[in-house]
Backbone bond lengths (Angstrom), bond angles and torsions (degrees), N, CA, C in turn:
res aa  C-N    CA-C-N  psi(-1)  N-CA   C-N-CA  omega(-1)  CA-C   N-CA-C  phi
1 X - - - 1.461 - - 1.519 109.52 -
2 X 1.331 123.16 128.98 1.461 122.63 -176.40 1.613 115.06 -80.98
3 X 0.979 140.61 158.11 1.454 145.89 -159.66 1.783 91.17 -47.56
4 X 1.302 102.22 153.11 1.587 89.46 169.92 1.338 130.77 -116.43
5 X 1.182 118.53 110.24 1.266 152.62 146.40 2.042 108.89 15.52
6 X 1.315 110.04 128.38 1.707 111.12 -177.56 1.628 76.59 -91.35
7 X 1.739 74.54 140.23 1.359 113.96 -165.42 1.249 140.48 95.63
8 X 1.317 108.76 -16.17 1.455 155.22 -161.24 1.625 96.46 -81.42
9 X 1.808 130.34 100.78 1.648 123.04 154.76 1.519 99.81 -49.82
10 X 1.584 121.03 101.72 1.680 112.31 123.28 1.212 127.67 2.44
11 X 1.206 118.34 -80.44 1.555 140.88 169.20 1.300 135.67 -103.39
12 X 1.400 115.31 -171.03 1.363 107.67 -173.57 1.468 120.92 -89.34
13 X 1.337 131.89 -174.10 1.317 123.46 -179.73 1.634 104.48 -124.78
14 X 1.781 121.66 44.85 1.469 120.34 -154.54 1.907 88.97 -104.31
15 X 1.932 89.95 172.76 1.496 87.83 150.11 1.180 129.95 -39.87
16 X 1.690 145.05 -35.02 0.857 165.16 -82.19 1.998 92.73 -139.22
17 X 1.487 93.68 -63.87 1.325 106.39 -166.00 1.748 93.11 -96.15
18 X 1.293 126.41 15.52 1.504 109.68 164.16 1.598 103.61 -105.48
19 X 1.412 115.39 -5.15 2.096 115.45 177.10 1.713 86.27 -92.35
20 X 0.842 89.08 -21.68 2.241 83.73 174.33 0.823 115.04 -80.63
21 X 1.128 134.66 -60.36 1.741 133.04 165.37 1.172 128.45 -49.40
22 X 1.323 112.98 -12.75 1.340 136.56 -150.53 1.935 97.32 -93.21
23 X 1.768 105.60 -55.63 0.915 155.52 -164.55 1.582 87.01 -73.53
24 X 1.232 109.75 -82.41 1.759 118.42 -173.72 1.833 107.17 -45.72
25 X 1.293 134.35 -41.11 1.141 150.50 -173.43 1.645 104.73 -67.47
26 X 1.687 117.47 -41.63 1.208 125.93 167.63 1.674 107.76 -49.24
27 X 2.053 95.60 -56.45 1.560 86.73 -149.62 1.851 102.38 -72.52
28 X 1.063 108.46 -30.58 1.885 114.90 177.50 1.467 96.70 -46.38
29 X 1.767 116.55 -71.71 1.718 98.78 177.92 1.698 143.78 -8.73
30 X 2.026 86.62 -75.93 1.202 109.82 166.01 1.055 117.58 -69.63
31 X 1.506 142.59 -15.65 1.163 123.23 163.03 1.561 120.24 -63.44
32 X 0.982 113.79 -50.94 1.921 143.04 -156.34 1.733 81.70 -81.73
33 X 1.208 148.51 -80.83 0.963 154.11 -148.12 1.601 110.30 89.51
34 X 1.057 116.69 39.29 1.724 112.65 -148.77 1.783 89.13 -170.60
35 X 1.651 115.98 146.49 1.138 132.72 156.44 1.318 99.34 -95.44
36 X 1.473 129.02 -48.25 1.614 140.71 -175.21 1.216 93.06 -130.35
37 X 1.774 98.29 151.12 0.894 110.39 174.64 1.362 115.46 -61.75
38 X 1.606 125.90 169.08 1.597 128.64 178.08 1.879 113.72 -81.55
39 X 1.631 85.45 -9.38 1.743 79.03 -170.76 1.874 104.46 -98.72
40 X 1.400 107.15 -0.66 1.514 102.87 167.00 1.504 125.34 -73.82
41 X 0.983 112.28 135.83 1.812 109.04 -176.97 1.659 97.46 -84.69
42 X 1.558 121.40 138.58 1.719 121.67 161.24 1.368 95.30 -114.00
43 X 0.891 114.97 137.47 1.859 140.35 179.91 1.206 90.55 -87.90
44 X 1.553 137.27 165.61 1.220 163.91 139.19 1.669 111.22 -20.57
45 X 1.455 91.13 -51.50 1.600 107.97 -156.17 1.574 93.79 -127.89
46 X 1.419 115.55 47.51 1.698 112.58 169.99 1.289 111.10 -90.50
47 X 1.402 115.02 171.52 1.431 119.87 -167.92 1.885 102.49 -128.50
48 X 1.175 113.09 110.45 1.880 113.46 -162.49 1.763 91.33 -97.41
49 X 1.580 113.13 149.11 1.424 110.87 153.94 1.395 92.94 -140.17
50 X 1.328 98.26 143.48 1.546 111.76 174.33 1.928 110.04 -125.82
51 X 1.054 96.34 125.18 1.714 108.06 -165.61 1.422 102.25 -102.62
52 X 1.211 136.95 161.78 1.733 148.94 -114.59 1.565 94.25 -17.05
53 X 1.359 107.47 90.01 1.187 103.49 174.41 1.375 121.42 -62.36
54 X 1.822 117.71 -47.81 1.131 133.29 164.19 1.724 93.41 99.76
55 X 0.945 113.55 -131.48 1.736 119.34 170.75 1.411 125.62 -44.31
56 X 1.104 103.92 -17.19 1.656 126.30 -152.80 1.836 117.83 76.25
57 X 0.930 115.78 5.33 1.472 126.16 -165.10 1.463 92.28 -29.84
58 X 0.976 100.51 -68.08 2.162 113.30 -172.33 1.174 108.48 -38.30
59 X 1.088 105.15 -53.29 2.275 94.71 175.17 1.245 121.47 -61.82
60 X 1.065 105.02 -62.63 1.356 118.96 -174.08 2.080 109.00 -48.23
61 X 1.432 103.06 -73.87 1.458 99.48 170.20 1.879 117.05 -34.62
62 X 1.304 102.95 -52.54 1.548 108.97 173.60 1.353 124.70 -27.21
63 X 1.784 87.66 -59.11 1.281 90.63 -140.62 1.942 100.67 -91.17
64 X 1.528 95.63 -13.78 1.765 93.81 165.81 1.913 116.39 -91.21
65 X 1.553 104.42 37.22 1.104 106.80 -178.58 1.853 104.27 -82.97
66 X 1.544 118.49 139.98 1.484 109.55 176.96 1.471 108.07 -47.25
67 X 1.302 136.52 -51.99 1.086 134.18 -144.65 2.062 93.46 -77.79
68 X 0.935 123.25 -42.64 1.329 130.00 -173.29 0.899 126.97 -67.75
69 X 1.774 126.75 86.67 1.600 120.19 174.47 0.783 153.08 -94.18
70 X 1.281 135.50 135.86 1.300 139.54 -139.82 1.606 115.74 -27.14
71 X 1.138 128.34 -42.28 1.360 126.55 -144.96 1.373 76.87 -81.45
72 X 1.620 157.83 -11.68 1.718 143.42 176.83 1.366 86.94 -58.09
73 X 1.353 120.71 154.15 1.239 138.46 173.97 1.658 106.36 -111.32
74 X 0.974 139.82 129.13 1.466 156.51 144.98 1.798 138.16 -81.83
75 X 1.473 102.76 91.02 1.535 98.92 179.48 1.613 109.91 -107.52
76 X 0.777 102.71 125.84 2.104 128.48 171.52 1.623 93.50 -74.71
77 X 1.174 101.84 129.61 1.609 117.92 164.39 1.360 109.30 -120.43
78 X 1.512 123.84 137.04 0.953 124.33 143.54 1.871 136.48 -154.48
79 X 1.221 119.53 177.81 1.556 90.62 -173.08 1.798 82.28 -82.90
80 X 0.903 126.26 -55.91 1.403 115.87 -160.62 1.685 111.45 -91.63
81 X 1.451 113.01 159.44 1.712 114.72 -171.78 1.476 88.54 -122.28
82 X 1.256 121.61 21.81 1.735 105.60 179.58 1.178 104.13 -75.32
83 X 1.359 149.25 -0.70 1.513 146.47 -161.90 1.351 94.46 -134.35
84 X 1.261 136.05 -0.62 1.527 109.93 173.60 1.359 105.65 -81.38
85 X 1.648 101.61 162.92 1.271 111.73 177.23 1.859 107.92 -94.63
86 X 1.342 99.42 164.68 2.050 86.92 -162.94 1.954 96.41 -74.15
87 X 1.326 76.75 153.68 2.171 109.60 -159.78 1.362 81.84 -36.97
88 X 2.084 130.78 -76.76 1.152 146.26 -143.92 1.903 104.45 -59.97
89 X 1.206 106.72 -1.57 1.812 107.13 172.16 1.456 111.60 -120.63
90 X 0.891 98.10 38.34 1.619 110.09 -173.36 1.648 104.56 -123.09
91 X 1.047 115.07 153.43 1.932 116.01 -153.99 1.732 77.14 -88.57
92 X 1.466 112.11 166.68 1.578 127.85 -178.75 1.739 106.03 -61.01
93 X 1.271 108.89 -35.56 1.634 103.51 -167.18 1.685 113.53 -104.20
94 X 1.554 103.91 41.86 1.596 121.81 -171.00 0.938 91.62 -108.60
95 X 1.398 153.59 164.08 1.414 140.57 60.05 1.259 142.25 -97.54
96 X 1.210 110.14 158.82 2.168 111.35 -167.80 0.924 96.48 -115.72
97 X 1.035 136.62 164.17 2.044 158.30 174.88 1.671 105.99 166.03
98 X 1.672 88.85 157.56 1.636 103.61 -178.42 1.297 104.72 -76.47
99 X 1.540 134.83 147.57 1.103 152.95 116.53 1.796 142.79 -117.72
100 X 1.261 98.93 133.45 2.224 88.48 -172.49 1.707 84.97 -85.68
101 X 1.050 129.03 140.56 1.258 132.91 -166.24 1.874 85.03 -126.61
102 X 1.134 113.35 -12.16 1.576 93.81 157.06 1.493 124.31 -92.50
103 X 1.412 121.43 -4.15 1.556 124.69 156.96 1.674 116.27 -64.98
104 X 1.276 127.74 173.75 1.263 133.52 150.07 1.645 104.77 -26.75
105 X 1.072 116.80 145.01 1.436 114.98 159.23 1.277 116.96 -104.11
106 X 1.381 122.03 155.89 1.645 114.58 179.96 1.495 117.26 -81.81
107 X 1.327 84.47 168.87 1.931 100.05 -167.70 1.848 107.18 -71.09
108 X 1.377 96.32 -17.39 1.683 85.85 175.31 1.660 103.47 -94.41
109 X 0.775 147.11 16.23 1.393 148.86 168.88 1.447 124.18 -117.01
110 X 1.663 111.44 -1.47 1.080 131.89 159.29 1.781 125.04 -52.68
111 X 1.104 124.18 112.02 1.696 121.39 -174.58 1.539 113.89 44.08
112 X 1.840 106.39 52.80 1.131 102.86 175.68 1.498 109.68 -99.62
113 X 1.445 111.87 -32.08 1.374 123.22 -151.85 1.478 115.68 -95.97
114 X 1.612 119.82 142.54 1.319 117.64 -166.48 1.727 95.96 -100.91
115 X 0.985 113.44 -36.94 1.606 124.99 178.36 1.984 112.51 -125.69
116 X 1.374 114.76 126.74 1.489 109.69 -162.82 1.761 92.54 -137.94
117 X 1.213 110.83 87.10 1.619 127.08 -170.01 1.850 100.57 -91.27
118 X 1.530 96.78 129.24 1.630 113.16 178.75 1.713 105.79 -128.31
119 X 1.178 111.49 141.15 1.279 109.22 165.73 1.602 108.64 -163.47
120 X 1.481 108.45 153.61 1.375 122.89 -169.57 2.434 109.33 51.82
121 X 1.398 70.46 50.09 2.092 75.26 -175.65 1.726 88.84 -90.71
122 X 1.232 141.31 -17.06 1.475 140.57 -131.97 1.604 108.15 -83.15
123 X 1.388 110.80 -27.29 1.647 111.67 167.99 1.807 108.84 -81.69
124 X 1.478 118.85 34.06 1.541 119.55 175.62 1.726 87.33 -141.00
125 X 1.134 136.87 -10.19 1.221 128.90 161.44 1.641 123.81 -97.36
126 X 1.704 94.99 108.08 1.581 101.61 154.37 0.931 161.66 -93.80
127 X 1.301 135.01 -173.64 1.210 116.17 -173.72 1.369 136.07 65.36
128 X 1.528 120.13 -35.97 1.141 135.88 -165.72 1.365 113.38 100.43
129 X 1.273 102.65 19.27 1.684 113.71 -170.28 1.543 103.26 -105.65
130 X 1.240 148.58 121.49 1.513 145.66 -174.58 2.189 92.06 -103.88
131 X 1.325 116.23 -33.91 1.485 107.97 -154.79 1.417 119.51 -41.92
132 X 1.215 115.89 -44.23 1.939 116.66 173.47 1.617 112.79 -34.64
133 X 1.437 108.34 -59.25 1.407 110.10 166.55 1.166 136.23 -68.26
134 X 1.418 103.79 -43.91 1.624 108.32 157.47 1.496 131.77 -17.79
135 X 1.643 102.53 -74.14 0.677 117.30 -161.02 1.746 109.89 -82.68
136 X 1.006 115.86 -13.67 1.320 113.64 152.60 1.728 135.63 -70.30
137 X 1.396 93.83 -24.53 1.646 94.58 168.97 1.594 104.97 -81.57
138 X 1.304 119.80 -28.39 1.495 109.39 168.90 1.316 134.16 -51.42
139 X 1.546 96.96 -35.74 1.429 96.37 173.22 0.901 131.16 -86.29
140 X 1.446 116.74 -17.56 1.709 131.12 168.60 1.579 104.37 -51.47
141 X 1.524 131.88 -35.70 1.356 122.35 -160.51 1.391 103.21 -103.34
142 X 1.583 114.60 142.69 1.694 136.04 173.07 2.130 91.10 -62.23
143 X 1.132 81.54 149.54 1.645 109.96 175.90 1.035 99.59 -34.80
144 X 1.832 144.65 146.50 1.147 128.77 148.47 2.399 102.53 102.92
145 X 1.336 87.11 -18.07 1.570 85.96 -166.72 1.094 107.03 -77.12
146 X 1.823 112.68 178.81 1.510 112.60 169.02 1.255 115.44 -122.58
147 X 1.310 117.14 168.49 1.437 128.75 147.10 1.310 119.86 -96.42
148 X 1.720 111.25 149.24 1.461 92.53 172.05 1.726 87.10 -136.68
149 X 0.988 131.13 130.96 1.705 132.88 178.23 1.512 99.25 -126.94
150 X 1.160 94.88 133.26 1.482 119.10 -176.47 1.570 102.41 -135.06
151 X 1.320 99.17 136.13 1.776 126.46 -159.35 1.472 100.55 -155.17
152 X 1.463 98.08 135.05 1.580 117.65 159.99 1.681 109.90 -104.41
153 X 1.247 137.89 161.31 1.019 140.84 -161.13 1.634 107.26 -110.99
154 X 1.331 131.57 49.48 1.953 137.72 158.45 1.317 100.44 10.27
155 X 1.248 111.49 -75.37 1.683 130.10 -160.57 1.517 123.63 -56.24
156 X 1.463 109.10 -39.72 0.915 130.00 161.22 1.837 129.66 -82.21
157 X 1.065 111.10 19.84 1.133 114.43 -158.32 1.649 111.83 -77.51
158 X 1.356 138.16 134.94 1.525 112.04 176.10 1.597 93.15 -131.55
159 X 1.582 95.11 -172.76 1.803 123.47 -169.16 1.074 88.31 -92.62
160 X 1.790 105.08 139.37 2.071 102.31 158.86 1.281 85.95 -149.14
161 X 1.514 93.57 145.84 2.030 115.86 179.66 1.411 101.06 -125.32
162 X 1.443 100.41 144.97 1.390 119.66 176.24 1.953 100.44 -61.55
163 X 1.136 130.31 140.20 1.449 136.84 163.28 2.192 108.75 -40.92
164 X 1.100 87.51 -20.33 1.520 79.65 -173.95 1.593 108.29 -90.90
165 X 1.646 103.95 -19.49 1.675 112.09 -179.81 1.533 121.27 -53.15
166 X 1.696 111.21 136.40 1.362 94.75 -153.71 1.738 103.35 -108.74
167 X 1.682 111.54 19.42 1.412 130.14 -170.90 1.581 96.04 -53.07
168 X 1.728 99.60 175.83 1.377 106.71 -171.55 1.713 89.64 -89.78
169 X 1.335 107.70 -165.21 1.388 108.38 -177.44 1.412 110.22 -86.37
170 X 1.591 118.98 -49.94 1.749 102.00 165.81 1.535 104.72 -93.03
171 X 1.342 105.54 141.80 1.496 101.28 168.86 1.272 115.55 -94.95
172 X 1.822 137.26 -157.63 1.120 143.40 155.50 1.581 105.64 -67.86
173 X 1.200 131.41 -49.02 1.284 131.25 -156.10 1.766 91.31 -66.21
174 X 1.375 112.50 -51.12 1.629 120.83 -162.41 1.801 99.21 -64.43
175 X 1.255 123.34 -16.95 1.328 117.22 -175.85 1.685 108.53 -100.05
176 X 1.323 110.28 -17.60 1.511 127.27 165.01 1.789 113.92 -67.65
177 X 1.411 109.58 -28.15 1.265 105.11 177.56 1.613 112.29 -87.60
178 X 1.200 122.41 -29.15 1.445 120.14 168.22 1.681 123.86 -58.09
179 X 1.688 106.15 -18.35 1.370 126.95 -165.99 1.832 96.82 -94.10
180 X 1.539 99.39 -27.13 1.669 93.51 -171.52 1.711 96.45 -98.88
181 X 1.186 126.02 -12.27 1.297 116.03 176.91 1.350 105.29 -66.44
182 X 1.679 128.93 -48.74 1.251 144.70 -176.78 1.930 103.54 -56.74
183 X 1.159 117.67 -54.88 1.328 102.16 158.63 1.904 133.88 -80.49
184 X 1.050 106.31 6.14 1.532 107.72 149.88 1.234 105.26 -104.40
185 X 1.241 152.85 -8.11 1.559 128.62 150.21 1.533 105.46 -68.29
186 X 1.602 123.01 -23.93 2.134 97.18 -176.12 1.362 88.36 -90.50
187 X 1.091 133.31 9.05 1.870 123.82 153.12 1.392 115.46 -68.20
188 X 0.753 108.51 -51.58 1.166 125.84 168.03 2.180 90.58 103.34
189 X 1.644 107.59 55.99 1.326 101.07 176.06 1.579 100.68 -124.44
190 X 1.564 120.97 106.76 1.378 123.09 151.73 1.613 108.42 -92.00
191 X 1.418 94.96 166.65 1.328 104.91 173.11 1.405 124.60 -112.58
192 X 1.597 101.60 16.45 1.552 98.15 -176.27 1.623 114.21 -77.17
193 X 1.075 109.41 2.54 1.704 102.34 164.21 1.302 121.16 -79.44
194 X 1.561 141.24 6.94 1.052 120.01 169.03 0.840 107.66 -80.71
195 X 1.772 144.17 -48.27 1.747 115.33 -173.84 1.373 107.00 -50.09
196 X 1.448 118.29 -46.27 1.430 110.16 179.07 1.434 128.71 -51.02
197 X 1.592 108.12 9.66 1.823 94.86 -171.37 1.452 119.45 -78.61
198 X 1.549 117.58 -33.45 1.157 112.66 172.88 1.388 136.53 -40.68
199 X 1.893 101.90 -37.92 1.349 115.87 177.47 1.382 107.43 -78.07
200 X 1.075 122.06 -25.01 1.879 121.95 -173.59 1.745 103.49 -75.00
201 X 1.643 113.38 -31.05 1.310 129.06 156.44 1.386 115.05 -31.52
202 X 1.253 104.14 -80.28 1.628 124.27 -153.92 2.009 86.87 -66.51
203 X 0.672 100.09 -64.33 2.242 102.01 177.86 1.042 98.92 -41.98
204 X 1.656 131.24 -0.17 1.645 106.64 -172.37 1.546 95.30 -132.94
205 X 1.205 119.15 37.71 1.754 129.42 -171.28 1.390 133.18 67.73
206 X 1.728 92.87 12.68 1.758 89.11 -173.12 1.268 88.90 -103.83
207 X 2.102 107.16 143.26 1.324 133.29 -135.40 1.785 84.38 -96.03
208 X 0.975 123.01 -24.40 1.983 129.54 -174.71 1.496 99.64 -148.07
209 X 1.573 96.46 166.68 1.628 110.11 172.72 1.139 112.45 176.21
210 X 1.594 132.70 116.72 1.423 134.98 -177.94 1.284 104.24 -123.78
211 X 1.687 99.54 167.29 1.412 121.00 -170.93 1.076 106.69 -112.16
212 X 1.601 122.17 125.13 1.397 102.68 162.33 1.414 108.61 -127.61
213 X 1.282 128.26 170.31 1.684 125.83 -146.65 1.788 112.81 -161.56
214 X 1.322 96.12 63.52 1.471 121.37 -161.94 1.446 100.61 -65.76
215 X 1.701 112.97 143.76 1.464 112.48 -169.76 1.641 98.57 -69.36
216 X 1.512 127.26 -177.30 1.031 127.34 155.25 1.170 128.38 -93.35
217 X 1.469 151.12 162.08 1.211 137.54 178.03 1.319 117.45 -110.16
218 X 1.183 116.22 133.29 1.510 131.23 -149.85 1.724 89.54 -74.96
219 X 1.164 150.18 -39.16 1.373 146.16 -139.03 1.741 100.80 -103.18
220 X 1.699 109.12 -15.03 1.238 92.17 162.12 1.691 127.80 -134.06
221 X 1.675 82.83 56.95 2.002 100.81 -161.62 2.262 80.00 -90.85
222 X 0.943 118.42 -11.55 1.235 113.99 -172.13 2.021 91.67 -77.34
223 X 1.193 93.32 -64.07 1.965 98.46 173.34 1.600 125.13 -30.62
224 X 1.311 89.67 -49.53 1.570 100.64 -179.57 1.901 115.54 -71.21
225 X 1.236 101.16 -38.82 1.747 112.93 178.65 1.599 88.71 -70.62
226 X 0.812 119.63 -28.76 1.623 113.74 -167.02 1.781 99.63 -60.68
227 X 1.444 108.64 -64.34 1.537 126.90 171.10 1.315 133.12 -58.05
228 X 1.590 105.57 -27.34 1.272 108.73 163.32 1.460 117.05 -75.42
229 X 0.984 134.65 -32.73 1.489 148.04 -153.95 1.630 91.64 -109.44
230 X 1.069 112.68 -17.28 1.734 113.73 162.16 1.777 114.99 -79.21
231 X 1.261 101.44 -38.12 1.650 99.40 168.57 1.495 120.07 -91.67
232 X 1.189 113.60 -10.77 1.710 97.87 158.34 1.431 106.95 -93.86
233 X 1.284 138.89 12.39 1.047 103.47 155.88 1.407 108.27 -110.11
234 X 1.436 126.66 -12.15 1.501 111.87 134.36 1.434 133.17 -16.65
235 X 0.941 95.94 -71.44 1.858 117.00 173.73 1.409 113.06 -54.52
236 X 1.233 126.09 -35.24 1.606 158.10 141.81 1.928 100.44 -7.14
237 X 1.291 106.55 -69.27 1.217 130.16 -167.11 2.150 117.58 -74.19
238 X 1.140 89.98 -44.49 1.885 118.96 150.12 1.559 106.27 -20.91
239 X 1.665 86.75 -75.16 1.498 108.65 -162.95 1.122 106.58 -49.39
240 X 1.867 129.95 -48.73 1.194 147.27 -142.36 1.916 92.03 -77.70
241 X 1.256 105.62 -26.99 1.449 97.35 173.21 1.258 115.06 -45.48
242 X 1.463 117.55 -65.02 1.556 142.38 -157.12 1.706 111.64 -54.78
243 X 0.979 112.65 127.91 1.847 126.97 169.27 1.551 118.72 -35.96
244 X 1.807 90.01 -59.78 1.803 94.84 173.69 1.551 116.39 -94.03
245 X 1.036 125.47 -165.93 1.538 131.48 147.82 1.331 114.46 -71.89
246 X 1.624 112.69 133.52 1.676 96.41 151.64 1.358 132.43 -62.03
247 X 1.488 106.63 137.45 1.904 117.42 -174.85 1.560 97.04 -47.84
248 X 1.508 147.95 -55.72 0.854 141.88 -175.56 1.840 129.54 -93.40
249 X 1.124 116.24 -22.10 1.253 141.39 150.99 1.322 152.81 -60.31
250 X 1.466 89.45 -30.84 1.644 110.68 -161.57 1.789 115.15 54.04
251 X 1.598 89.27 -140.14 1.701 105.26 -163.61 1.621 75.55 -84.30
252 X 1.420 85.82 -179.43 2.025 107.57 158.73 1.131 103.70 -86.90
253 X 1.490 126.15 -59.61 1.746 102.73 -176.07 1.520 110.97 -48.14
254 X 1.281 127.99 -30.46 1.128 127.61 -173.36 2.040 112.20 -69.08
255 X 1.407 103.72 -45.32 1.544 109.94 176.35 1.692 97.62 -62.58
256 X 1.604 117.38 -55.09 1.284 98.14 -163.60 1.741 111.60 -86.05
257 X 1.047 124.12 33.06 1.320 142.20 146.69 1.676 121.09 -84.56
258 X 0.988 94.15 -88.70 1.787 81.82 154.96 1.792 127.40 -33.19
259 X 1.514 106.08 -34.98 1.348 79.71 166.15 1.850 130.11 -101.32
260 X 1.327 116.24 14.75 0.691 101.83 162.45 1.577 119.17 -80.97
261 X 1.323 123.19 -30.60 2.008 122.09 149.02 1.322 128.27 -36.50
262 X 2.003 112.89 -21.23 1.113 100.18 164.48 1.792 113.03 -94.38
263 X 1.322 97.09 -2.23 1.663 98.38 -177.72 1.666 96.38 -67.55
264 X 1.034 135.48 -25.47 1.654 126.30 -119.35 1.921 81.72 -127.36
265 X 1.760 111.27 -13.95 1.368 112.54 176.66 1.217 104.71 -95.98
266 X 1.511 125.66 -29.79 1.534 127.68 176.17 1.416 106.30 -60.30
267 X 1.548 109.86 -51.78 1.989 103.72 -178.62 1.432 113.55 -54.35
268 X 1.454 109.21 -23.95 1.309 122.48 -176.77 1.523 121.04 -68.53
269 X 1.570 100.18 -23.01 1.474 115.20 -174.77 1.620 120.64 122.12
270 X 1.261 105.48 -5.26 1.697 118.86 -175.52 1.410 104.85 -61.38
271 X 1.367 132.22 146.83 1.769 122.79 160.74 1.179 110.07 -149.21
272 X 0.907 137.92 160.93 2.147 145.41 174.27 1.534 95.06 -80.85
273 X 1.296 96.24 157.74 1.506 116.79 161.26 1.302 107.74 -150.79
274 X 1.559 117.35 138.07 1.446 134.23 -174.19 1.397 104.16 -128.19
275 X 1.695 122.32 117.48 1.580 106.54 169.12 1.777 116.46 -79.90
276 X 0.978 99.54 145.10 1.816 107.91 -178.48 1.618 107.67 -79.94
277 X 1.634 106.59 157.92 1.061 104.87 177.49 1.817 92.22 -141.51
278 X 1.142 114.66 159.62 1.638 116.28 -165.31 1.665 97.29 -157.11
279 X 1.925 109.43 78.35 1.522 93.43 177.08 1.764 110.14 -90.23
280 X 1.652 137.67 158.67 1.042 147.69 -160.87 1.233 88.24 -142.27
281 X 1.696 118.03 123.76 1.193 127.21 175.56 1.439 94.83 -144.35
282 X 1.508 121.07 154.79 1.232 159.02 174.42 1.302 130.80 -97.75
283 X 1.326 144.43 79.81 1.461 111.00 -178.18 1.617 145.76 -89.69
């Protein structure tokens, strides 16, 4: 598989990857303690868009939150609708539809939005550059609105064992992450732009923007390895398209071989850790 390409699904769009998202959406919750941040104001009569929606998880949870009444409006973006669930099971103040939110955006979605929530967008940003997207969620929001983007850090990702774990000191999984850093550099995907988002914010007309950088919680680093190790072997299946092996990857039987060694280090006690990033901007 050749480096992958912006614009480019990572993964797949199956049953498979909607109990993952599903799953990943849990552990962000419980991590964050928060659907939105606490420092956003919702009006009575606000208008929410949430971009890669994926399942729609984000609306839907939202919008049956006690505090949230009905009259907030909820739109799901996404480029793809293979994961929505059908329109008529969806609460009254939902809606889902496709959008590439890295194209132009349309003129009816222009200064609609009072709150315009993104999360996990970071494998469509290169370079270290966020502005293409940026600047499209800016324009989606009425004067006065926010962003709230929420990001875990891929690149940075490391191994942590309980003190009682009786693994060697490098494992397979820990030598697998040096192999996936090497193929997110021929992506050309770092993650050192999230501290930088605030400032990529403020260059793009939003009037404030803070970072916040919530610890992780140790009780659900098992949840998260669960999901991560669910999308490479997503990604697993990708590969199986391709003629050659990936230079850094190999085949898919080959990735999802290796991961069953990281399954067999997790029972063992192995888990991922990703630090969060939570920027809040204003415009």
């Amino acid at each position: 598989m050749a480096p992958l390409q912006e614009g480019q699904y990572m993964i797949q769009t199956s049953s498979q990857s909607s109990a993952r998202l599903n799953l990943q959406h849990y552990w962000v919750t419980e991590s964050l303690g928060y659907l939105l941040h606490p420092s956003i104001p919702v009006a009575p009569d606000a208008k929410i868009a949430d971009i890669a929606t994926g399942t729609g998880a984000w609306p839907v949870s939202y919008s049956l939150h006690a505090a949230v009444p009905s009259s907030v409006q909820i739109d799901g973006f996404d480029v793809t609708d293979d994961m929505f669930p059908p329109a008529d099971w969806l609460p009254s103040n939902v809606s889902l539809r496709t959008l590439d939110v890295l194209k132009p955006i349309p003129a009816e979605l222009k200064g609609v939005y009072d709150v315009v929530c993104i999360r996990y967008f970071g494998v469509q940003v290169r370079n270290n550059d966020p502005s293409g997207v940026l600047a499209n969620l800016v324009e989606m929001l009425k004067p006065g609105g926010y962003i709230q983007w929420v990001e875990s850090d891929i690149y940075s990702q490391r191994v942590v064992k309980p003190t009682s774990c009786t693994l060697p000191e490098s494992t397979a999984l820990e030598r697998h992450l040096a192999v996936w850093r090497r193929y997110l550099d021929a992506s050309g995907l770092r993650y050192d732009w999230l501290a930088a988002l605030p400032t990529h914010c403020i260059r793009h007309g939003m009037s404030e923007a803070h970072i916040y950088t919530p610890p992780s919680t140790p009780a659900l680093r098992f949840t998260l390895t669960t999901a991560v190790l669910g999308a490479w072997e997503e990604l697993s299946y990708n590969l199986d398209k391709d003629k050659e092996p990936d230079e850094f990857l190999g085949s898919g039987r080959e990735l999802r071989e290796k991961i069953g060694a990281f399954w067999r280090e997790v029972e063992a006690g192995a888990a991922l850790e990703q630090r969060f990033f939570v920027t809040v901007a204003r415009k």
